[in-house]
Every structure is written in structure tokens, then in C-alpha cells.
N, C-alpha and C positions, 0 to 999 in steps of 0.2 A: 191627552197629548195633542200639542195643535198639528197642524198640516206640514209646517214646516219642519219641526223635529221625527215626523214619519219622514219626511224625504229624505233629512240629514239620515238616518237610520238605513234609507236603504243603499243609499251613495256611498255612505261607508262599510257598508257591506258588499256595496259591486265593487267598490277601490280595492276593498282585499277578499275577493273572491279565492281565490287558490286556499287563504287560509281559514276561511270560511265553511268552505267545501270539505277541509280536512277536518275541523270539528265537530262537523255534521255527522259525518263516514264514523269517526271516533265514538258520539254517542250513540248514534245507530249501532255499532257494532257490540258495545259493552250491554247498550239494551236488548239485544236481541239474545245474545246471550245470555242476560239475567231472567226475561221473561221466559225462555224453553226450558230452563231448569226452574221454573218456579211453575210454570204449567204444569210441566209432565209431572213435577212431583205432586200437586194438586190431582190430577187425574188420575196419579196412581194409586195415591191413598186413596180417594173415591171407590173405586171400582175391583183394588184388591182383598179388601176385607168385603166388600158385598159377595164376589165372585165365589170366593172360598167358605160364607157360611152356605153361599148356595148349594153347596155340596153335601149339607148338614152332617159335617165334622163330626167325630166320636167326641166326649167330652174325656172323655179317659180308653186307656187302654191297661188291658190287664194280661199280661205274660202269664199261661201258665206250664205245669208239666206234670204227665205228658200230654199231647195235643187231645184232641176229640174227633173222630171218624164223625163225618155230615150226618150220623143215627142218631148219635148222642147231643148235638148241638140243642135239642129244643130243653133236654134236660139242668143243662149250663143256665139256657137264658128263662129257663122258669126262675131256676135260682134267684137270677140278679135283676126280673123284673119285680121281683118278690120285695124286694128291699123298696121302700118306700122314697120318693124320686127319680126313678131310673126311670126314663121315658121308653128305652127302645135299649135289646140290646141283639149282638151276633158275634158271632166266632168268624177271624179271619186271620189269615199267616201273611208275612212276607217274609220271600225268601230271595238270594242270591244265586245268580249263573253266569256263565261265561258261553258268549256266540261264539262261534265256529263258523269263520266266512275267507274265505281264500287262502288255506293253511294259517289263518290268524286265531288265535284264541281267547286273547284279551282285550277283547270288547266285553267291560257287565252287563248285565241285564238283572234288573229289578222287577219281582214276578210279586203281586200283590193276587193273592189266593181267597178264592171266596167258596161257601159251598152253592152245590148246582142250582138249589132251589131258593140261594140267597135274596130273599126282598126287595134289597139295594134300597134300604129307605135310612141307612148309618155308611155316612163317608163313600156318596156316592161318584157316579163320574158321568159322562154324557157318550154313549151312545151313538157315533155318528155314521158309522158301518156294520153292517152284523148287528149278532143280537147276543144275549146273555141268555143260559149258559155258552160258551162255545165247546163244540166236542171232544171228546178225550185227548185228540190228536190234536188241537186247536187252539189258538190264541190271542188275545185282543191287542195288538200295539198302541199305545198312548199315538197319537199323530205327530208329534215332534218326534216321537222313535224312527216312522217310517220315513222322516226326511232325513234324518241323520245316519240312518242304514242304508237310505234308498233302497228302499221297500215299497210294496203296494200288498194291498189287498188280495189275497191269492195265491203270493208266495209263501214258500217253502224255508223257513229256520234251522240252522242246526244248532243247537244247544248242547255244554257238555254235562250230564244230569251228575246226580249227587251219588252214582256210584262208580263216577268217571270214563260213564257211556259215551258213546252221539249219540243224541236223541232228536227226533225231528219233528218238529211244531209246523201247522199251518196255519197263517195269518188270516185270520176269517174276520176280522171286522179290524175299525179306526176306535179309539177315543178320546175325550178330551176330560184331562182332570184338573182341577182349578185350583187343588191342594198341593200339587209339585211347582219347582221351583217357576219362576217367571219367567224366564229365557231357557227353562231346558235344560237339560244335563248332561254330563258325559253319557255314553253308551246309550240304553235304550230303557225303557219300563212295559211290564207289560200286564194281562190281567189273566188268571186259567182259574178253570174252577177242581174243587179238590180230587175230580177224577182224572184228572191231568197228571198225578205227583207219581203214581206207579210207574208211569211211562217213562219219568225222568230220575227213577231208579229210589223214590222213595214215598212213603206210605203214606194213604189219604186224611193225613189228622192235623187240624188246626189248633193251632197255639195262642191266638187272640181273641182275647172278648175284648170288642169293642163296645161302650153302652154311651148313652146320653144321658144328661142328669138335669133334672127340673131342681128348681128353690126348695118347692115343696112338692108333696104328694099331690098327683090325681091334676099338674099345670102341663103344659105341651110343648113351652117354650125352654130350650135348653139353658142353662145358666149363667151368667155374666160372671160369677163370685168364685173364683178357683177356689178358696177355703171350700166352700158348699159341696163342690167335684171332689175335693180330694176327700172329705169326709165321708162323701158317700162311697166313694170306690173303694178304698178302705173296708169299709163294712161290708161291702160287695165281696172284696178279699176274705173276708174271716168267712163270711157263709158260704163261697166256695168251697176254703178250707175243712169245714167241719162237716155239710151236706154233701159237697161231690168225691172228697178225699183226695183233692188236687193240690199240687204242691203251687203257690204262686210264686212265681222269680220277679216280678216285677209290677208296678203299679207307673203308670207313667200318662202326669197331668199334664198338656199345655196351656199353656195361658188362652182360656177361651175367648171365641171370637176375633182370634189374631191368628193372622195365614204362618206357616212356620217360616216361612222366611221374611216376613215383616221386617223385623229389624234390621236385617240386613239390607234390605231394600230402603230403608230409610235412612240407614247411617249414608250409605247411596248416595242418592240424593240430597240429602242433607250436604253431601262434600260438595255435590259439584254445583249447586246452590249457594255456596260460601263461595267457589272459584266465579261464579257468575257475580256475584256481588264484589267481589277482590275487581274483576276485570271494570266493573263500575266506579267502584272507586278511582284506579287507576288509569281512567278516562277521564274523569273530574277532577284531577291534575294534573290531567294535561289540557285539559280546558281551562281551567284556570291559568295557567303558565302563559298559553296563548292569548288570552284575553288581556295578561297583564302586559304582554308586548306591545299590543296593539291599543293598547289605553295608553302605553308608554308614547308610541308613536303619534297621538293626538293631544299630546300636553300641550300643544300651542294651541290648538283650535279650543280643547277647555278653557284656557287663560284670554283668547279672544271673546266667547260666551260669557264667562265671570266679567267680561271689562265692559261689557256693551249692558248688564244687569241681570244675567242668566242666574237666577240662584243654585246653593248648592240641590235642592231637592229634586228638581226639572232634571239637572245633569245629570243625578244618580237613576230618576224616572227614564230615561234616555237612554242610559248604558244597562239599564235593567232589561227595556223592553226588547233590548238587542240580543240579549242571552237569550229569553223567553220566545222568543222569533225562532233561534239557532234552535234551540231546544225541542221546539213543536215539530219544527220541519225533521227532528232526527225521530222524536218520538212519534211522528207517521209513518216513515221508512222503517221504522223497527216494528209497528204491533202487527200487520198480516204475516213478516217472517217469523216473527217470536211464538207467534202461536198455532201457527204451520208447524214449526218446526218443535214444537213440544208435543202437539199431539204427534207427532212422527214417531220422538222418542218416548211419547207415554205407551204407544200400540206395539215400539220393540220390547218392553219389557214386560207389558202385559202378556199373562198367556192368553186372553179373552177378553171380549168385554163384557159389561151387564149384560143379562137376560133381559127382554122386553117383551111382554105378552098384550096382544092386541085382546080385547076382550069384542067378541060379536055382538051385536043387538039382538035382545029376548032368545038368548041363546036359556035353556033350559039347564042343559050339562055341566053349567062353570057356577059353583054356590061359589058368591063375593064373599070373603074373609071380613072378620070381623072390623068394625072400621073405630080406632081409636080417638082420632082428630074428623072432625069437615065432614065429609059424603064417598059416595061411593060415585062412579063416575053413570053418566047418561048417554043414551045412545047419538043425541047431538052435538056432545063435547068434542072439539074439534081439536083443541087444545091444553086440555087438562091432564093430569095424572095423578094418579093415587101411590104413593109410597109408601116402603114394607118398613115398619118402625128400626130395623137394624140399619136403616141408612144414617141413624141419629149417632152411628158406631162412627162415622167418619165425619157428617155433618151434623154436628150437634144444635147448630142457631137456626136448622131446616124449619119454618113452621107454613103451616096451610096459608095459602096467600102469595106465597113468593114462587118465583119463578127461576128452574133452573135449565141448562144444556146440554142436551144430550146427542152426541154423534152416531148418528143411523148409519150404517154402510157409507160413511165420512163424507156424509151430510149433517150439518150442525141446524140442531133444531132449535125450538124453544119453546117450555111447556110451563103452565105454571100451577102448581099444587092445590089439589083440593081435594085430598085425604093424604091421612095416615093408616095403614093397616096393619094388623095384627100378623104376625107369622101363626102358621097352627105348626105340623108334624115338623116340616120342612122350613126353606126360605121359599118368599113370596118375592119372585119379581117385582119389578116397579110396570102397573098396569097403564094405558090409554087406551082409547074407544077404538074400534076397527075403524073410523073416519076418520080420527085421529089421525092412527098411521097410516092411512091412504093419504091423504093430504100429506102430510111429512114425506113422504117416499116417492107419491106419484105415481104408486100401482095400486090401482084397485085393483078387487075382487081374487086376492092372492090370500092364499093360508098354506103353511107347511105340518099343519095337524087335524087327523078325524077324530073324531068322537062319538066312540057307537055303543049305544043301550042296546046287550042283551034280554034274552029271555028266561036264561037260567044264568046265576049267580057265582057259580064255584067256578074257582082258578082254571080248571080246565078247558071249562067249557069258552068264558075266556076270550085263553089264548087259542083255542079253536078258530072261533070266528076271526079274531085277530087275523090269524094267519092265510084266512081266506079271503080276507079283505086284503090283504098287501098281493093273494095273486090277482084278484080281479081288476085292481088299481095298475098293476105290471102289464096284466092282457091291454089295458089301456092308454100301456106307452106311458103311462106317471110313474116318476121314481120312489122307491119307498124305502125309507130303512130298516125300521121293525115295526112287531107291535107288542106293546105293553098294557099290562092291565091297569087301571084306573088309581090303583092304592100301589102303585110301583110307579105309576106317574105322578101323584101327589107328594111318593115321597123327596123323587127326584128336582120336582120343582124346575124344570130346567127347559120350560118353551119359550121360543121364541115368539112364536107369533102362533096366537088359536083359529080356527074359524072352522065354525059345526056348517056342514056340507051336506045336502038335500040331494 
């Protein structure tokens, strides 16, 4: 394009400036829209099926009647480990209440029942107050329960129990479950363990086996194949039947690896993804409409070009470059809002995002998972990450070599791949090097978990030292939330950030 036809381009764009200006505003606006509904739905699908196997889901659930008092529970899951694939199994209830808060009574509440000495290594939750079990009198709230009750930690519940008591719960920790819905629910969720149920007027016996189902015998990773689950649960059902003498009511598969409200979340999206592209469409006819006015209003200056030897190709190169100009300048104005304003709406519907575990250097504590792709990461990687193979559930063209995005406390980074890892019991976060994340965040020398090798080995002992380590961390003014033993944090899978502490 010579010098002259750049001038001609911009003079007639300062001549119609006003309508110019509205064109621009026009695509800008239809793009800005089409990119936040095409983000957030990107981002959601990323990080809501990572989020939700991180909870390592039941592959099935099994009704039975009548329940099982927490004595009998090892006797159930001998059964159904017994069956060849089941990776893991336990007894757990959910049941139904109604709060009792300012002569109101209908508020639900959703009490998901576990026993005291439950593992929590099948459809777990995170943790973020208190500890498991909580006391007879005691209760765990999901964290979105406590903002929609206005609650805190401390207070006092009235619930009406199942003999149409009051009964009165205290709120002894927060937590986060990545299995319920994405925005939250009506009334509240909550978690007790089964010595909770006499207080609220009935008897400590669970109704659910929950178990997890490998391909084959003697694998760790739970199943992708619902045929596979539901064959195995099935079986699992008959030798209930005939070894425990329990009646089964029910066998209930979800489609593995898919959060339960998946679909809904994407029909979701999906709509207003169509309405973002409707609004694009309908701004590129009106750009058009305008254009042809404005083409209309230069038919003499065309006809003077054509008279002087302007061919037709230069004029349509002319009025092309002019759209493409219009065009740039809206498509700059639109990508920092479109993608501002997607992750906005990805973080409202998220309940969480990814887990991220910073891995320390020649840290002894943390054996690296198997690596199926690339390597394992090095203490000078600055900017790598190794990835848990179920990210292939959402990003399936992921391979070692590429580079993707990840928002830290909504700072957008950028890492680029050099592994794949295996999941074992649980889900495997997506790892980087503790310089890694110090560089991405800008704090060093920060960890929000210890790591401490006993001397004796059994559970008890433990949770002993555990608990003498969160007082002596407290005498030191550091806040601490619980502690857990080692094979109840493996199964959980759910740190943020590691770093073994001297």
C-alpha cells in the first residue's frame, strides 16, 4: 500500500469520525462479550473436573438396609474389598434437617455422615477449620453454608432432629467440598460423624457403601469405563447380599470422572456462549450496514480513482485495509476486558480452583509419583510443571513441551510442561519447584504445611505428636489448622503448597 492510499485511509476516517468511533465501540463490545463467555467457559471446564476428582469421588454408591453401627463397618468393606477391582471402600449416610434460626424452620440442611475413625481417603473434602472427627455435640459447615447462614466458627446451631426435637450442634470447623454444586445451594451442608445421630433423635448406622473401582484387579487408579463400575458394584451387591445378609435398595453409578453437576454447567455456558456469539454476529451487521453507507458516500471519489487508473484491486486493497484498521483498534479495546471479565465469571462459578503443590528441594518426605511423559521436576526449575495425567480429562492435546496458564491468587503466570504423572490412591495436583512458586508469587521462604517423621508408626501415636506440634506452632503465634496423618493426607491430595521445615 503506497503512502498515499495510507493518508487517503486515514482522512477518511478522521472525515467520519463519529461513525467510526461507533463501529469500534460496536466490536469492542460484541467482542468483549464473546471472549468472557468463551474464557470462563474454558476455565471452567479446566479446573471443574480436575477439582472434583481431587476429592477422589466414590465410583459407585451402594444403598443398603438396614444401616451398619461404625463396629460393623470393617466387616461390610472386607466384603467389597474382596471382589476383585474395588480399590477402597466405606460406609457413609446422608441425611436431611431443617435449622431452627429466629422462629424459622425452613432452612435444609444437608448432613453428609461419616464414621469417627473414617480415613477420608473415598469422596473427600478439605479441611479448612477444625479437624475430623468433630464431637458428638459438633459440626463441620461446608464454607458457603457459613456465609449464607452467617455463621462463624464457634457458633451454636439449632436443628430440628428426626424425632422432631431441637437439638443443638456446635460449629467446630469450615470446609470446602469440590463435589457440590459450583455456586452453592439453597440452605446449608454440613459434615458429623455417626456419634452425632442419637443426639438428633436417631441411631448411629450408616447406609452407604461407598467404594472405588479400578479396570482390573491389584491397579490404584479408579476407572474411566462406567460399564466396568457398574459390573463391579453389582457383584459387590450380590456378596453383600449373600455374605452380610443386607438387603441392597439401591446401586447408584455416576458417569466417572464427571463433577455431578457438569452438565449443567455446560449447558450453561454453552447458552450464553451462543448469546456472545448472536451479539457478534449482530454487530457485523451493523458494521456492515455502516460501511455500506459510507462506501455509498464515496462513490464519487471511487469514480475519480477508477478515472485517473486506479484499478479495481488497489480500491478493494483500500477499503479492506480500512475495515482491518477498525477492526484491530476494537480488537485491542476488547482482549484485556474479555479476559478480566471471564476469569471474573470463571472464579463466580467456581467453587475453588486447582490445587498447586510447590515441591521443596531434596526434600526426603514427598516420593514423586510415577512419571508417565518427560521428567520429574529439578530443584532449578524455575518454570516448569509436571502434570497429573487426568488433566488429559479436560485437555486432551496437553503434551510435555507446551506451555500453559495458570492464575495464582490472580496473578497469571506461565509454565511450561515437562511431565506427566501418574495419580496413585488419590488425585495428584499439578506440581512446580518451590523457586518456581517463589518467583510466580514473589514470597519466598512461605510453606503452609509440616512434615514430620515419627518414631513409632501406629495411628495413634501419630496423631499424638500431630497434636503437639499444632500446640507448639500456636505457643509461637503460627496459625495451624489440624493435623493429619500421612496415609489420610495422601488420600486427601489436597495441598496447596508443601515445604519441610527444620
Amino acid at each position: 500500500m503506497t503512502k498515499l492510499l495510507f493518508i487517503k485511509i486515514l482522512r477518511d476516517l478522521e472525515t467520519t469520525w463519529g461513525r467510526t468511533v461507533m463501529m469500534v465501540v460496536a466490536i469492542s463490545l460484541s467482542l468483549i462479550a464473546f471472549s468472557t463467555m468463551l474464557y470462563a467457559r474454558t476455565l471452567v471446564q479446566s479446573n471443574m473436573t480436575s477439582g472434583y476428582v481431587s476429592t477422589n469421588p466414590a465410583s459407585a454408591r451402594i444403598t443398603i438396609n438396614p444401616g451398619v453401627t461404625p463396629d460393623q463397618i470393617e466387616a461390610l468393606r472386607a466384603v467389597a474389598q474382596a471382589e476383585p477391582g474395588v480399590i477402597d471402600a466405606t460406609m457413609r449416610a446422608v441425611l436431611s434437617l431443617k435449622i431452627q434460626k429466629d422462629g424459622d424452620d425452613s432452612t435444609p440442611l444437608q448432613l453428609f455422615v461419616a464414621a469417627p475413625d473414617d480415613p477420608m481417603r473415598v469422596a473427600t473434602f478439605k479441611i479448612e477449620q477444625g479437624s475430623w472427627p468433630p464431637p458428638a455435640d459438633g459440626i463441620l459447615l461446608e464454607r458457603s453454608a457459613l456465609r449464607s447462614l452467617n455463621l462463624k466458627v464457634g457458633d451454636n446451631i439449632t436443628v430440628i432432629g428426626f424425632d422432631g426435637k431441637p437439638a443443638q450442634l456446635k460449629v467446630t470447623g469450615a470446609v470446602h467440598d469440590q463435589s457440590l454444586a459450583l455456586a452453592g445451594q439453597e440452605g446449608g451442608v454440613g459434615y458429623i460423624s455417626a456419634n452425632s445421630l442419637p443426639l438428633l433423635g436417631k441411631p448411629p448406622v450408616l447406609n452407604q457403601l461407598a467404594i472405588t473401582v479400578a479396570d482390573q484387579a491389584g491397579q490404584t487408579e479408579p476407572s474411566h469405563n462406567r460399564d466396568t463400575v457398574v459390573r463391579t458394584a453389582l457383584n459387590v451387591a450380590d456378596q453383600l447380599k449373600e455374605q452380610a445378609g443386607v438387603s441392597v435398595e439401591q446401586v447408584a453409578v455416576p458417569q466417572p470422572y464427571e463433577h455431578p453437576h457438569q452438565q449443567i454447567t455446560n449447558t450453561i455456558l454453552t447458552a450464553l456462549l451462543a448469546f456472545g456469539a448472536l451479539s457478534l454476529l449482530l454487530s457485523a451487521i451493523l458494521i456492515a450496514t455502516m460501511f455500506n453507507g459510507m462506501l455509498t458516500q464515496q462513490i464519487p471519489q471511487i469514480g475519480m480513482m477508477k478515472a485517473i487508473g486506479a484499478r479495481s484491486s488497489r480500491i478493494l486493497q483500500l477499503y479492506l485495509m480500512m475495515v482491518l484498521m477498525v477492526s484491530a483498534m476494537a480488537t485491542a479495546l476488547a482482549l484485556l476486558p474479555g479476559v478480566a471479565l471471564g476469569r471474573a465469571l470463571a472464579q463466580m462459578l467456581l467453587s475453588d480452583t486447582m490445587s498447586l503443590t510447590a515441591i521443596p528441594p531434596a526434600s526426603s518426605m514427598l516420593i514423586p509419583p510415577p512419571i508417565l511423559e518427560g521428567r520429574w521436576l529439578r530443584a532449578d526449575d524455575t518454570n516448569a510443571i509436571v502434570l497429573p495425567q487426568t488433566i488429559r480429562k479436560t485437555l486432551p492435546d496437553i503434551r510435555v513441551g507446551n506451555t500453559i496458564q495458570l492464575s495464582i491468587e490472580n496473578c497469571l503466570t506461565t509454565w511450561r510442561v515437562v511431565g506427566i504423572a501418574k495419580e496413585l490412591a488419590g488425585a495428584t495436583s499439578p506440581c512446580v519447584s518451590q523457586a518456581g512458586f517463589e518467583k510466580a508469587t514473589g514470597r519466598p521462604g512461605q510453606a503452609n504445611l509440616v512434615r514430620i517423621v515419627t518414631d513409632r508408626h501406629d495411628k495413634e501415636a501419630r496423631v499424638t505428636v500431630g497434636q503437639a506440634a499444632i500446640q507448639a506452632l500456636t505457643k509461637a503465634s503460627i496459625k495451624t489448622q489440624n493435623a493429619r496423618p500421612i496415609d489420610t493426607l495422601l488420600g486427601l491430595r489436597r495441598v496447596t503448597r508443601t515445604c519441610s521445615l527444620s
